[in-house]
NUDRENLUM-212237 format. One record per atom (N, C-alpha, C): residue in three letters; atom name; z, y, x; residue number from 0. Coordinates in nm, 4 decimals. Layout:
<pts>
Ala | CA | Z | Y | X | NUM .
...
</pts>
This chain:
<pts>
Unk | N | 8.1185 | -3.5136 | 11.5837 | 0 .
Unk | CA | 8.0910 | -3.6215 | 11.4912 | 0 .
Unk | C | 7.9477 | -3.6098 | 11.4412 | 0 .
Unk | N | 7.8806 | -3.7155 | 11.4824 | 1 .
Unk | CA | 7.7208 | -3.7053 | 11.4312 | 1 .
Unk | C | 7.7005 | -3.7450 | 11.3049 | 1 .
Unk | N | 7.6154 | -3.7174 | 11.1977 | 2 .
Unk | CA | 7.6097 | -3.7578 | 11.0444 | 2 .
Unk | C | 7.5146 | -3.8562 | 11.0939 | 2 .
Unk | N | 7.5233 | -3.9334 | 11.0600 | 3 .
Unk | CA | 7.4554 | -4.0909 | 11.0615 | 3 .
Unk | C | 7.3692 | -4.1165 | 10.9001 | 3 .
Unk | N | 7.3465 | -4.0035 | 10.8365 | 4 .
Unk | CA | 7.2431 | -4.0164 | 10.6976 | 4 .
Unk | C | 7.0963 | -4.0562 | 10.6854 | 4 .
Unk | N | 7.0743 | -4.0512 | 10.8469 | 5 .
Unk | CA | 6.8989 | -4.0701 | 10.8765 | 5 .
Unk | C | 6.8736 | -4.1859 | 10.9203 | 5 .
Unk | N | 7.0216 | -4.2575 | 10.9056 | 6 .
Unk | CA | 6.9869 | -4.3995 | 10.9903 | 6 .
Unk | C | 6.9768 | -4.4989 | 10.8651 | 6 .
Unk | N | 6.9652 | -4.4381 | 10.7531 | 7 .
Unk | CA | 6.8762 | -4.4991 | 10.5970 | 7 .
Unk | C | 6.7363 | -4.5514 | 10.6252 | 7 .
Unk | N | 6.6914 | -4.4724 | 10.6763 | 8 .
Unk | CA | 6.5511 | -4.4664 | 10.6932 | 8 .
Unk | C | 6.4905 | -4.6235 | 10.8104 | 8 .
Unk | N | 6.3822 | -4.7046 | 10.7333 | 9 .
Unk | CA | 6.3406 | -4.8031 | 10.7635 | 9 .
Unk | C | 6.2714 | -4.7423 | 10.9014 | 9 .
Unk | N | 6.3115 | -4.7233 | 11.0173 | 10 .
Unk | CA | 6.2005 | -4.7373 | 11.1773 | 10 .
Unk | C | 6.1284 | -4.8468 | 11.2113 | 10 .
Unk | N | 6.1264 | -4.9289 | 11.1716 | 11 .
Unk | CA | 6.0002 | -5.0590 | 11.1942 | 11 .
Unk | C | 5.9559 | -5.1138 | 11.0233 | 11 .
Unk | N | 5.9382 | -5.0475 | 10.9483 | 12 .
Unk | CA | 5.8510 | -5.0762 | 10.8401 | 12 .
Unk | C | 5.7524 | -5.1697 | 10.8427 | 12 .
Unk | N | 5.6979 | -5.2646 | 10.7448 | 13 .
Unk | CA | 5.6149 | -5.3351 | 10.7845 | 13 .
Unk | C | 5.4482 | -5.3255 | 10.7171 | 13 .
Unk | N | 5.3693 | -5.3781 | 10.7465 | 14 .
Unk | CA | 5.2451 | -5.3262 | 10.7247 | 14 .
Unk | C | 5.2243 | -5.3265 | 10.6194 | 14 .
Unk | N | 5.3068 | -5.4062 | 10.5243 | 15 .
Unk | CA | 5.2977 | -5.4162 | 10.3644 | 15 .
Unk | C | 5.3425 | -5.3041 | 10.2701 | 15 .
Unk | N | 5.4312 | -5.2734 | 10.3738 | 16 .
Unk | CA | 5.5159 | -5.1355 | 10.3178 | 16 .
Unk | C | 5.4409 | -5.0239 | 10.3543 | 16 .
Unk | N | 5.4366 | -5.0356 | 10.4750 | 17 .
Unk | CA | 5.3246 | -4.9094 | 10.4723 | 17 .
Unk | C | 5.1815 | -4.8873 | 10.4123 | 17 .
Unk | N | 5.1243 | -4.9700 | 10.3725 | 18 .
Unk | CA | 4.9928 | -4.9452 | 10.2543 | 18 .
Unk | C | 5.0900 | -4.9620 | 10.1793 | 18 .
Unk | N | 5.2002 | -4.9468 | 10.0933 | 19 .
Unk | CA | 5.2601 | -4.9699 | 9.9597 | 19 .
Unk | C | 5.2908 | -4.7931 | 9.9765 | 19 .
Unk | N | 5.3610 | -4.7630 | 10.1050 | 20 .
Unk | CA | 5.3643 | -4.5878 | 10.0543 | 20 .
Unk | C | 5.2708 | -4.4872 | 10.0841 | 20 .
Unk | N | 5.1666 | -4.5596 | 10.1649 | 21 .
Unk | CA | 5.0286 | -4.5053 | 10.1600 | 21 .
Unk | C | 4.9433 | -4.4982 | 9.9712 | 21 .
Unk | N | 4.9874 | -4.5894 | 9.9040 | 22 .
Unk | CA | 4.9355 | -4.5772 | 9.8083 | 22 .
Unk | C | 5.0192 | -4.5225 | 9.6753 | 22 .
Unk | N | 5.1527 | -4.5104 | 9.7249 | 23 .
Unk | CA | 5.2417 | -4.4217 | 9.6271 | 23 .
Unk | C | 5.2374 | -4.2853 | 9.7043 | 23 .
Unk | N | 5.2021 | -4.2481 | 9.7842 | 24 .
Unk | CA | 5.1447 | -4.0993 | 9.7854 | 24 .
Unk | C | 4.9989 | -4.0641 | 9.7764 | 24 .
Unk | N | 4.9420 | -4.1726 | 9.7431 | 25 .
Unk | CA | 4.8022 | -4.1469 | 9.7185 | 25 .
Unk | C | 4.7780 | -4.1133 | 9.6158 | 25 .
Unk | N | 4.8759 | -4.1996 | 9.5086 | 26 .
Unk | CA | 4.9116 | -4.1554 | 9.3305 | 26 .
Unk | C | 4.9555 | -4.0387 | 9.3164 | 26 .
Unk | N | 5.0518 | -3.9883 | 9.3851 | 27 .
Unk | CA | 5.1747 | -3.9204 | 9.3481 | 27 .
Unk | C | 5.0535 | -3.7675 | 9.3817 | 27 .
Unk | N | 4.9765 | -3.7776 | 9.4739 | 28 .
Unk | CA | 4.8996 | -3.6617 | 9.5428 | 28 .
Unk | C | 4.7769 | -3.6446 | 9.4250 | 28 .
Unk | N | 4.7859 | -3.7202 | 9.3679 | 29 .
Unk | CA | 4.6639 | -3.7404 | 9.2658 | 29 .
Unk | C | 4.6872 | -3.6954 | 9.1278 | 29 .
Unk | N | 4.8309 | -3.7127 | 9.0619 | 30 .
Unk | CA | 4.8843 | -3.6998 | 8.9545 | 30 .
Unk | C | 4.9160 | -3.5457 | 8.9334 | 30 .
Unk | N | 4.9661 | -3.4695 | 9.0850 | 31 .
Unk | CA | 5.0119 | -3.3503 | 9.1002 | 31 .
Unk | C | 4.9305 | -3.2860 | 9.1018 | 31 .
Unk | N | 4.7578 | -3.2925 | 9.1736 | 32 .
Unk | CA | 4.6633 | -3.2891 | 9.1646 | 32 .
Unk | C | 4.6179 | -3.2267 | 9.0348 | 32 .
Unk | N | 4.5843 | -3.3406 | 8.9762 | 33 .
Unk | CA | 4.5422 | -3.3228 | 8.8148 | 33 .
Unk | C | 4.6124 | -3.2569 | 8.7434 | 33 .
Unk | N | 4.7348 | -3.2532 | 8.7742 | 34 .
Unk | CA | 4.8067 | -3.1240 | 8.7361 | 34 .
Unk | C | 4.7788 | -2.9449 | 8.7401 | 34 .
Unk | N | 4.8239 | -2.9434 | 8.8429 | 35 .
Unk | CA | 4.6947 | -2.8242 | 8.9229 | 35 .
Unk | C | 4.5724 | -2.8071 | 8.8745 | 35 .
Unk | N | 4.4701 | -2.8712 | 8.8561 | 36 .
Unk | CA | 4.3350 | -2.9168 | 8.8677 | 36 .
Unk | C | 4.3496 | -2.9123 | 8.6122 | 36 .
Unk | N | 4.4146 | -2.9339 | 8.5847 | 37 .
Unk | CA | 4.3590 | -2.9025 | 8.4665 | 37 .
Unk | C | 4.4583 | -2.8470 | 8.3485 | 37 .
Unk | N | 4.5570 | -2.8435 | 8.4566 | 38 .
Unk | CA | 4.6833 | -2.7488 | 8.3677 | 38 .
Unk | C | 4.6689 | -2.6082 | 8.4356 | 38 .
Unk | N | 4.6839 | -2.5832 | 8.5685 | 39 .
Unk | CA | 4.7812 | -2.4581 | 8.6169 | 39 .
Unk | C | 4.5983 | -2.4121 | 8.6924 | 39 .
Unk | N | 4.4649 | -2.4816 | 8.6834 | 40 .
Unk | CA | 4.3256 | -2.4468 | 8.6976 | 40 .
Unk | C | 4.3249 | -2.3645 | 8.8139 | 40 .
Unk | N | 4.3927 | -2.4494 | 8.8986 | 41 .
Unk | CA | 4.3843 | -2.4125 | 9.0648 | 41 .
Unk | C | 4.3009 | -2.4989 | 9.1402 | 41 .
Unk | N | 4.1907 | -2.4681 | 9.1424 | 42 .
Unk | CA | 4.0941 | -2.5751 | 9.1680 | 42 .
Unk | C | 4.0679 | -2.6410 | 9.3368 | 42 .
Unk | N | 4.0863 | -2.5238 | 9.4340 | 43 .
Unk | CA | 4.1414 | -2.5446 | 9.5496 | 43 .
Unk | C | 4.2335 | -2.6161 | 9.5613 | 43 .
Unk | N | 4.3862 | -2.5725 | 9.5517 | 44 .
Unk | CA | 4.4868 | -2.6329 | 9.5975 | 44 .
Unk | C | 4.4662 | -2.8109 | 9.4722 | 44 .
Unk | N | 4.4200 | -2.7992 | 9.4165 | 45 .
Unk | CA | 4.4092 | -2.9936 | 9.3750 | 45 .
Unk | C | 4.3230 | -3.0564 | 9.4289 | 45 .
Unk | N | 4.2044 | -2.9898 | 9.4634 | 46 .
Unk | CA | 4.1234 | -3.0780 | 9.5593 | 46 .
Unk | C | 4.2415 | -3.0678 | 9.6989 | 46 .
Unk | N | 4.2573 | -3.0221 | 9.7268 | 47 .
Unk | CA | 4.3219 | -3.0361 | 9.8904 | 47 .
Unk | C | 4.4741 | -3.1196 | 9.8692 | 47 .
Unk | N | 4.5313 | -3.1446 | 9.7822 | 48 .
Unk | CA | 4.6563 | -3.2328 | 9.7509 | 48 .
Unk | C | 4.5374 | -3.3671 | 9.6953 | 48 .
Unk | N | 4.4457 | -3.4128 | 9.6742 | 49 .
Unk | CA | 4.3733 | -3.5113 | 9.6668 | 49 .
Unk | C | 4.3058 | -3.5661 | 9.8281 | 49 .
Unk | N | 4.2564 | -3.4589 | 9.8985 | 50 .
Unk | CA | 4.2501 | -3.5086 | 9.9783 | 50 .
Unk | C | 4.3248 | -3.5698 | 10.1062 | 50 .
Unk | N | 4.4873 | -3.4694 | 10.0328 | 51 .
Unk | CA | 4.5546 | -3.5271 | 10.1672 | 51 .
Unk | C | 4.6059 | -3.6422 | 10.1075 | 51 .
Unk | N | 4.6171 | -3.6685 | 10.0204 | 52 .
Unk | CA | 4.6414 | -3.7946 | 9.9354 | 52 .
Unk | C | 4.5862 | -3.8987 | 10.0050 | 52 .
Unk | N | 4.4324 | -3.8968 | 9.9967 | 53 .
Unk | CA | 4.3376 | -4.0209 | 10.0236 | 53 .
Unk | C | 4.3627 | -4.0282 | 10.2262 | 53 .
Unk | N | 4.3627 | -3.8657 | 10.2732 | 54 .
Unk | CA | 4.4205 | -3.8835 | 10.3927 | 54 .
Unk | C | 4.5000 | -3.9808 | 10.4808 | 54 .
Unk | N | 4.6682 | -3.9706 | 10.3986 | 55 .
Unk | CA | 4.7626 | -4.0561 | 10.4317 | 55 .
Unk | C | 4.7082 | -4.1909 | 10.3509 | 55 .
Unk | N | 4.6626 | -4.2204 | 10.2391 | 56 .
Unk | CA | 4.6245 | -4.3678 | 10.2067 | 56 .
Unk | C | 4.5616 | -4.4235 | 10.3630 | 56 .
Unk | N | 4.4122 | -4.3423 | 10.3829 | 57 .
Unk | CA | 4.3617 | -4.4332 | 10.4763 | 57 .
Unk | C | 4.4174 | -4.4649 | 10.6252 | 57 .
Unk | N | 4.5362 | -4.3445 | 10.6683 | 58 .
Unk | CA | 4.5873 | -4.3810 | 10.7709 | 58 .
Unk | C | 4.7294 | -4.4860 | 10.7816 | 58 .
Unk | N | 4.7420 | -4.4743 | 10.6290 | 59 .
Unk | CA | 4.8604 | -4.6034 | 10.6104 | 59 .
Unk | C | 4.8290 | -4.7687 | 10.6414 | 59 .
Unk | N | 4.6953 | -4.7174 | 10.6629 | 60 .
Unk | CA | 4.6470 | -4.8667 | 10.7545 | 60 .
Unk | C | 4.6202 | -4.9020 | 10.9117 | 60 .
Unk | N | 4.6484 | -4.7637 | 10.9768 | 61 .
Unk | CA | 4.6584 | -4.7747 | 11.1290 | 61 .
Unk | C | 4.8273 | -4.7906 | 11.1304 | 61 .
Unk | N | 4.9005 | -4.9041 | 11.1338 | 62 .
Unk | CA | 5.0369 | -4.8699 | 11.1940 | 62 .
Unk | C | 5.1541 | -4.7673 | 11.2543 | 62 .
Unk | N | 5.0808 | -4.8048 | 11.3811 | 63 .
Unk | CA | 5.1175 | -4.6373 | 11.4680 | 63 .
Unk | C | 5.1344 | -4.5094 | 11.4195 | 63 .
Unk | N | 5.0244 | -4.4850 | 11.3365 | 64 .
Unk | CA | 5.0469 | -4.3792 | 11.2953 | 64 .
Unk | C | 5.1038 | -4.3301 | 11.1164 | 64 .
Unk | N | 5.1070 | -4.4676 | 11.0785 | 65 .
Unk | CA | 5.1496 | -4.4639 | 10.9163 | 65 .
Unk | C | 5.3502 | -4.4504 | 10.9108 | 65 .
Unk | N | 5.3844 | -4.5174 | 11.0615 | 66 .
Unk | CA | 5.4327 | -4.5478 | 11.0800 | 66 .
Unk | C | 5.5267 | -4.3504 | 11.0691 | 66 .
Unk | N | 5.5141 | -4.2913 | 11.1868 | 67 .
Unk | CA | 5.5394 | -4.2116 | 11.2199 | 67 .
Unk | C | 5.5476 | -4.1179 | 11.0238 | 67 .
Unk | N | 5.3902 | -4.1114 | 10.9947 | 68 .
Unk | CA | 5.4298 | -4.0422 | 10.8300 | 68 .
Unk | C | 5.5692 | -4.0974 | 10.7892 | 68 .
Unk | N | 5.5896 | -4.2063 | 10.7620 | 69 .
Unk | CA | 5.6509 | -4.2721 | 10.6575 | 69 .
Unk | C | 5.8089 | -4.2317 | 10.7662 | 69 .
Unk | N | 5.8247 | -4.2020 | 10.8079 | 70 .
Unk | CA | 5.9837 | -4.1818 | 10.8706 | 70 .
Unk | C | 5.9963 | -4.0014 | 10.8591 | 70 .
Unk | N | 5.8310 | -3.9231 | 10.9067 | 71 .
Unk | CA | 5.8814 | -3.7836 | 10.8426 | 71 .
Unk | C | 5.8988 | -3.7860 | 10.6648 | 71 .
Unk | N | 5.8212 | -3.8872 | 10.6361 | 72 .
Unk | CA | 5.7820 | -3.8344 | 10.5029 | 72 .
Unk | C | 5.9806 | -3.8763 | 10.3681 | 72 .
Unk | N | 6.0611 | -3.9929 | 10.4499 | 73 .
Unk | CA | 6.1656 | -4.0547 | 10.4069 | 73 .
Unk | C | 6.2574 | -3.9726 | 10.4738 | 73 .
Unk | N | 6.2317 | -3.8631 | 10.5738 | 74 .
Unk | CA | 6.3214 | -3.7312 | 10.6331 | 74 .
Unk | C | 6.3510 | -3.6693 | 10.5550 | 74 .
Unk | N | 6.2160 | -3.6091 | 10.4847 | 75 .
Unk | CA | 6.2082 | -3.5075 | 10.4192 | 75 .
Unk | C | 6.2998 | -3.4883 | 10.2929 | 75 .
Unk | N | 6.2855 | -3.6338 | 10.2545 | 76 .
Unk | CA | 6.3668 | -3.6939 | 10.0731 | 76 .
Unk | C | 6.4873 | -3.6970 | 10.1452 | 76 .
Unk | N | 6.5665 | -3.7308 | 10.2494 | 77 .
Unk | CA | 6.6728 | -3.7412 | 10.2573 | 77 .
Unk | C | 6.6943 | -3.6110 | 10.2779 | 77 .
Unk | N | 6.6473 | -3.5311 | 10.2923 | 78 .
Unk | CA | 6.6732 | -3.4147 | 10.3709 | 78 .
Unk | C | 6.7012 | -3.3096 | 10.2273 | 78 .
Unk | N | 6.5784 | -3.2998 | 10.1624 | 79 .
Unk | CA | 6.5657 | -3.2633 | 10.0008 | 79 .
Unk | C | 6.6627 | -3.2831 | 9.8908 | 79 .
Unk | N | 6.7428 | -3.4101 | 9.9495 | 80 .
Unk | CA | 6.8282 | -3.4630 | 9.8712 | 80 .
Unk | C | 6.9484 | -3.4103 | 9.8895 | 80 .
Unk | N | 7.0187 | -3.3753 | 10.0635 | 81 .
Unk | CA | 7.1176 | -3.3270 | 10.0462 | 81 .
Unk | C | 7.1399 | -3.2332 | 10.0279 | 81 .
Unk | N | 7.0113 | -3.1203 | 10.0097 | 82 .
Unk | CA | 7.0148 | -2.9643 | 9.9313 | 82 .
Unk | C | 7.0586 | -2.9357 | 9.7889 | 82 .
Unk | N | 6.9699 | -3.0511 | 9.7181 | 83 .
Unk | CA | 6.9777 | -3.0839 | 9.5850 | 83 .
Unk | C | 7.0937 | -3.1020 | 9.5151 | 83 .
Unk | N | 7.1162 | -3.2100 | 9.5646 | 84 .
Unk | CA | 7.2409 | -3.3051 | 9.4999 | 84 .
Unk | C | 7.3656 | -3.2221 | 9.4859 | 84 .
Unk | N | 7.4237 | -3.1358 | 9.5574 | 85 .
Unk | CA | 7.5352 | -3.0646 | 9.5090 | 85 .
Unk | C | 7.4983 | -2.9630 | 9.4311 | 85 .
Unk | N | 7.3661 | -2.8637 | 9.4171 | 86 .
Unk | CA | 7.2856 | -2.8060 | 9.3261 | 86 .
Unk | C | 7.3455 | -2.8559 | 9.1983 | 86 .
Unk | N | 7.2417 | -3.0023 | 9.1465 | 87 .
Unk | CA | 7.2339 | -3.0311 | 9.0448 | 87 .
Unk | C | 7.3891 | -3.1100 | 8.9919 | 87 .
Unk | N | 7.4360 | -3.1811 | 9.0593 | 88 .
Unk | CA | 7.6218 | -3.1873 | 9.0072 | 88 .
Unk | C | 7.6774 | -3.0840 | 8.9645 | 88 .
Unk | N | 7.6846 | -2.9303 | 9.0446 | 89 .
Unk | CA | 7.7437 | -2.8426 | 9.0285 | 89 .
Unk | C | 7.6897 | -2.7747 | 8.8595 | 89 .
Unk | N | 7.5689 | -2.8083 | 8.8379 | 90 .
Unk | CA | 7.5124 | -2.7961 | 8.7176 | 90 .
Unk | C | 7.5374 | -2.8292 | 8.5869 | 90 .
Unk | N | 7.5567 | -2.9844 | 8.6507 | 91 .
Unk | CA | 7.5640 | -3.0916 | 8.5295 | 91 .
Unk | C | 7.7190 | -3.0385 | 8.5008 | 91 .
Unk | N | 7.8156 | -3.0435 | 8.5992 | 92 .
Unk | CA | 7.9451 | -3.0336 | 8.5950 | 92 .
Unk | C | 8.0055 | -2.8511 | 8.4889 | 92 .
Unk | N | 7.8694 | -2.7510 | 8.5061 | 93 .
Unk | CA | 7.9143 | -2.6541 | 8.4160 | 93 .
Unk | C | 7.8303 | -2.6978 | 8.2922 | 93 .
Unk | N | 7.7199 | -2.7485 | 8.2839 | 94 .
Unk | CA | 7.6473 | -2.7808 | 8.1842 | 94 .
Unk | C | 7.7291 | -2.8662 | 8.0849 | 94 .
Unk | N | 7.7934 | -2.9455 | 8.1380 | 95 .
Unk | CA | 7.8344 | -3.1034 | 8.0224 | 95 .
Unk | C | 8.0090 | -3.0964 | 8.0570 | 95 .
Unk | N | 8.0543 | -3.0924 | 8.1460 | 96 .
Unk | CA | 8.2028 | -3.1441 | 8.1547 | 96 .
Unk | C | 8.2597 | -3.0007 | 8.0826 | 96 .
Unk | N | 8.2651 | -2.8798 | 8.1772 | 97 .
Unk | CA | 8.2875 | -2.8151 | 8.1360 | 97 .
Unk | C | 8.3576 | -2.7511 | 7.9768 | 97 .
Unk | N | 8.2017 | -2.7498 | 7.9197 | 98 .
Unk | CA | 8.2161 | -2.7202 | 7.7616 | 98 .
Unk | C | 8.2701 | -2.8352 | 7.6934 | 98 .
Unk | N | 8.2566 | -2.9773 | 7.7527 | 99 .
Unk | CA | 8.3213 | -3.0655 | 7.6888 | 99 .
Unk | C | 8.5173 | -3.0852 | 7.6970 | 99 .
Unk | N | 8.5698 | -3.0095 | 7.7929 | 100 .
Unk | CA | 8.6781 | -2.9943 | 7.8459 | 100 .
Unk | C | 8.7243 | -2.8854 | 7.7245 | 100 .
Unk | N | 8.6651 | -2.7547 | 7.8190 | 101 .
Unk | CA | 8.6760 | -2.6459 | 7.6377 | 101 .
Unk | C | 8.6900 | -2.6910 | 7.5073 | 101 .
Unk | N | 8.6169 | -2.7370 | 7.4479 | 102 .
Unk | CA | 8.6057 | -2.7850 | 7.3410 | 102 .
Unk | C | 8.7362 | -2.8501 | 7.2637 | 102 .
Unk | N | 8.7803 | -2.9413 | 7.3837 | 103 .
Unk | CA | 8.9128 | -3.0445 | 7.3820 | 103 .
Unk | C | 9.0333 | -2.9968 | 7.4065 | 103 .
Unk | N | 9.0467 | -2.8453 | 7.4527 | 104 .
Unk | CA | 9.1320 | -2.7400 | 7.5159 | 104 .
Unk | C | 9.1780 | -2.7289 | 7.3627 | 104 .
Unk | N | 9.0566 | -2.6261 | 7.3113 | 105 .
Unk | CA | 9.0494 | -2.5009 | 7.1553 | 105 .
Unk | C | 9.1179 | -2.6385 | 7.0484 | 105 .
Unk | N | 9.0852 | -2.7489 | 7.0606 | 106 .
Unk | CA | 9.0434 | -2.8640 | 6.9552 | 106 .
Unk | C | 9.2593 | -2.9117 | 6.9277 | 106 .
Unk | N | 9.3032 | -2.8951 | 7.0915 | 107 .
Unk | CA | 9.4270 | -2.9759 | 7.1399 | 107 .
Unk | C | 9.3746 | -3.1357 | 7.1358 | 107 .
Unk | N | 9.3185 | -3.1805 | 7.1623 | 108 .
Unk | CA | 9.2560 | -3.2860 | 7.1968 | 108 .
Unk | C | 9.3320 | -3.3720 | 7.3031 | 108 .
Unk | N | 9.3696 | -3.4790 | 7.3150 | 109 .
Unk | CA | 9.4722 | -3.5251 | 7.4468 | 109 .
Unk | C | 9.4776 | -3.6657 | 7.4916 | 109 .
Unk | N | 9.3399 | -3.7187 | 7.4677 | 110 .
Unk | CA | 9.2687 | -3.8315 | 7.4429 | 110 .
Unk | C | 9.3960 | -3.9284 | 7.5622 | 110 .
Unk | N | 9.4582 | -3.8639 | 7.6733 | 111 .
Unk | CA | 9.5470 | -3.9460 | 7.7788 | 111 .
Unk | C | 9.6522 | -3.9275 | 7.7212 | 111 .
Unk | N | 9.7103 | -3.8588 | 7.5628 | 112 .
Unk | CA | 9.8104 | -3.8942 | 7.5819 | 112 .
Unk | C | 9.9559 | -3.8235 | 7.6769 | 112 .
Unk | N | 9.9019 | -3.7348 | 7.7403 | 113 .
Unk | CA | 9.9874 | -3.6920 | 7.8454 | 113 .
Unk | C | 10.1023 | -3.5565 | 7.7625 | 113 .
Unk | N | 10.1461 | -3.5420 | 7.6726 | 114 .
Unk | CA | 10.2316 | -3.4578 | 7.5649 | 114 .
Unk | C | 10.3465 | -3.5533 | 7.6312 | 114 .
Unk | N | 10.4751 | -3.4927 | 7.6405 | 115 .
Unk | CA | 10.5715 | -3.5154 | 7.6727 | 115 .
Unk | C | 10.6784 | -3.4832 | 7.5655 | 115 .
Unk | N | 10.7691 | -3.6145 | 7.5553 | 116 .
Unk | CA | 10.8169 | -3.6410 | 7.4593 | 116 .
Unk | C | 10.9735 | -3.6717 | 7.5060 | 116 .
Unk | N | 11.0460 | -3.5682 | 7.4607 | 117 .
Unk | CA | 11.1474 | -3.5480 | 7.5492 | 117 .
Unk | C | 11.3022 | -3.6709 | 7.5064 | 117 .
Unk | N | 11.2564 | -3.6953 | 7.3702 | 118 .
Unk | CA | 11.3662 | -3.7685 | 7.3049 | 118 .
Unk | C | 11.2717 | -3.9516 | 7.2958 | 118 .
Unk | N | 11.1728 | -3.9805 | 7.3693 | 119 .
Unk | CA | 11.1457 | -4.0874 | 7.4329 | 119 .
Unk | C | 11.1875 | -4.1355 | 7.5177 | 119 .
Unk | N | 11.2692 | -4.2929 | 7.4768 | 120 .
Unk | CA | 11.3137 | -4.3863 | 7.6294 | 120 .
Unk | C | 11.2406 | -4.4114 | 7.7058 | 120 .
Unk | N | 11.0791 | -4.4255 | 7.6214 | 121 .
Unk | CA | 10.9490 | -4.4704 | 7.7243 | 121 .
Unk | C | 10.8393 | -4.4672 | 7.6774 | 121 .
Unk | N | 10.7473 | -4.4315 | 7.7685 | 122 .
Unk | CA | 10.6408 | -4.4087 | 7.7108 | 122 .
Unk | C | 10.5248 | -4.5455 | 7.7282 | 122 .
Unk | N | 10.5674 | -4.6451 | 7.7200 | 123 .
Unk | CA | 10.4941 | -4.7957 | 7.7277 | 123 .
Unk | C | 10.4339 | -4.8218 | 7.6058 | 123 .
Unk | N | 10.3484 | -4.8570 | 7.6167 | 124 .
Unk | CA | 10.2468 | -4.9247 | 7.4764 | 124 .
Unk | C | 10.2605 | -5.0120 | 7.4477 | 124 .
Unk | N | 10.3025 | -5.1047 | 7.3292 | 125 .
Unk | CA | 10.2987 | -5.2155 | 7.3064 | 125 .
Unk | C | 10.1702 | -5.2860 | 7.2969 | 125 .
Unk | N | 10.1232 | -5.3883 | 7.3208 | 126 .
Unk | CA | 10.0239 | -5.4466 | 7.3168 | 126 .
Unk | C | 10.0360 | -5.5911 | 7.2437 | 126 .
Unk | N | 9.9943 | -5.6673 | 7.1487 | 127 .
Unk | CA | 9.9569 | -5.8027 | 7.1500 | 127 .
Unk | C | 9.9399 | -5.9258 | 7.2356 | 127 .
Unk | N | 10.0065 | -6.0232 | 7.2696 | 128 .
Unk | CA | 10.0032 | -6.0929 | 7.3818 | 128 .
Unk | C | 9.9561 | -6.2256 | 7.3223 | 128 .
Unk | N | 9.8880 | -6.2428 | 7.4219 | 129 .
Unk | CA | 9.7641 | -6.3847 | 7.3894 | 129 .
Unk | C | 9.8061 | -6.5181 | 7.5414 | 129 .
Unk | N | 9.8262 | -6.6132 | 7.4937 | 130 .
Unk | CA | 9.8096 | -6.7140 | 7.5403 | 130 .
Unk | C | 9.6925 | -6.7969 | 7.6140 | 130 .
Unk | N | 9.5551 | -6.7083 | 7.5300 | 131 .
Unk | CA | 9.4178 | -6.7364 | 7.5332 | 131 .
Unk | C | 9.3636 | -6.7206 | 7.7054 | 131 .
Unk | N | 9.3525 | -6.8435 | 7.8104 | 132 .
Unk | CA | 9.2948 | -6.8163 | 7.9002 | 132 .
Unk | C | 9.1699 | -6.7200 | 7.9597 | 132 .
Unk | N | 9.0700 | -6.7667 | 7.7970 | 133 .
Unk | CA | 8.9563 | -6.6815 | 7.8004 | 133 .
Unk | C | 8.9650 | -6.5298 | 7.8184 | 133 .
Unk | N | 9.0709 | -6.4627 | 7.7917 | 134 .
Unk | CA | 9.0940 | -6.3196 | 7.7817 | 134 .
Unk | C | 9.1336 | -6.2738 | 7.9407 | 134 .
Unk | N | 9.1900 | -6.3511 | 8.0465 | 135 .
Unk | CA | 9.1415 | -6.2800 | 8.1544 | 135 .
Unk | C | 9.0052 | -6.2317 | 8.2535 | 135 .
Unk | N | 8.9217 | -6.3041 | 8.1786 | 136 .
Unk | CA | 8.7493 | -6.3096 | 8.2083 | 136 .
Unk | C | 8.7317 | -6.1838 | 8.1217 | 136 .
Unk | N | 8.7117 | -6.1702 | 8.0054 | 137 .
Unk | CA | 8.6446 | -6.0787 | 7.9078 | 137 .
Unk | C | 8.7870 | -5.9879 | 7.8855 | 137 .
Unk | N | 8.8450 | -5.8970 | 7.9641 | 138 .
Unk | CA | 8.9859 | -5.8188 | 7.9242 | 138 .
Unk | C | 9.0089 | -5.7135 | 7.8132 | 138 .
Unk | N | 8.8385 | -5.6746 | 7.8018 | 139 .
Unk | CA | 8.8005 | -5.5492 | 7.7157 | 139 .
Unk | C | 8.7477 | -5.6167 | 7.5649 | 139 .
</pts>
């Protein structure tokens, strides 16, 4: 079974698009840059992330070859992404659910309701009943 995740990626891009990500890595190489360059006073490595910056800008105007960047360069993010992404869930998921679960454990907290009630015929909610057409559009 082949993963079919790379077939995201635009293969005939058009010339508009390609000077559009010729010039969002021209920024992006520039910003990181200046970063380097007057925070972390690595004066090498920001000139050389500037120049490859202006690099890919000016070749984002030969096709052929902007062409070819822009499919490694949308590899790479997809590629980056599926390292990431279970990383940072697995994170969020001890960071926030977690302690919020705990919390509701220590608290007896039971927001569903799910306590079992043994001398109950049923556990149905009564609700208010409306005639009002408008209320199947807006239900909440």
């Amino acid at each position: 079974m082949a993963i079919k995740i790379y077939d995201e990626i635009n293969k005939n891009p058009s010339a508009k698009e390609l000077i559009k990500f010729g010039a969002t890595f021209l920024g992006g190489m520039a910003v990181v840059g200046a970063l380097y360059f007057f925070v972390l006073h690595r004066e090498p490595l920001a000139k050389g992330l500037w120049i490859a910056g202006g690099v890919v800008f000016l070749l984002s105007f030969i096709p052929p070859i902007a062409r070819i960047l822009y499919i490694l360069w949308m590899g790479l993010g997809i590629t980056m992404g599926l390292v990431t992404q279970p990383i940072i869930l697995v994170v969020v998921f001890l960071v926030l659910i977690t302690p919020v679960g705990l919390i509701f454990k220590l608290i007896q907290r039971d927001t569903m309701k799910r306590k079992l009630d043994k001398g109950a015929a049923s556990y149905w909610e009564e609700y208010k009943e409306t005639d009002d057409p408008a209320t199947y559009v807006k239900q909440f």
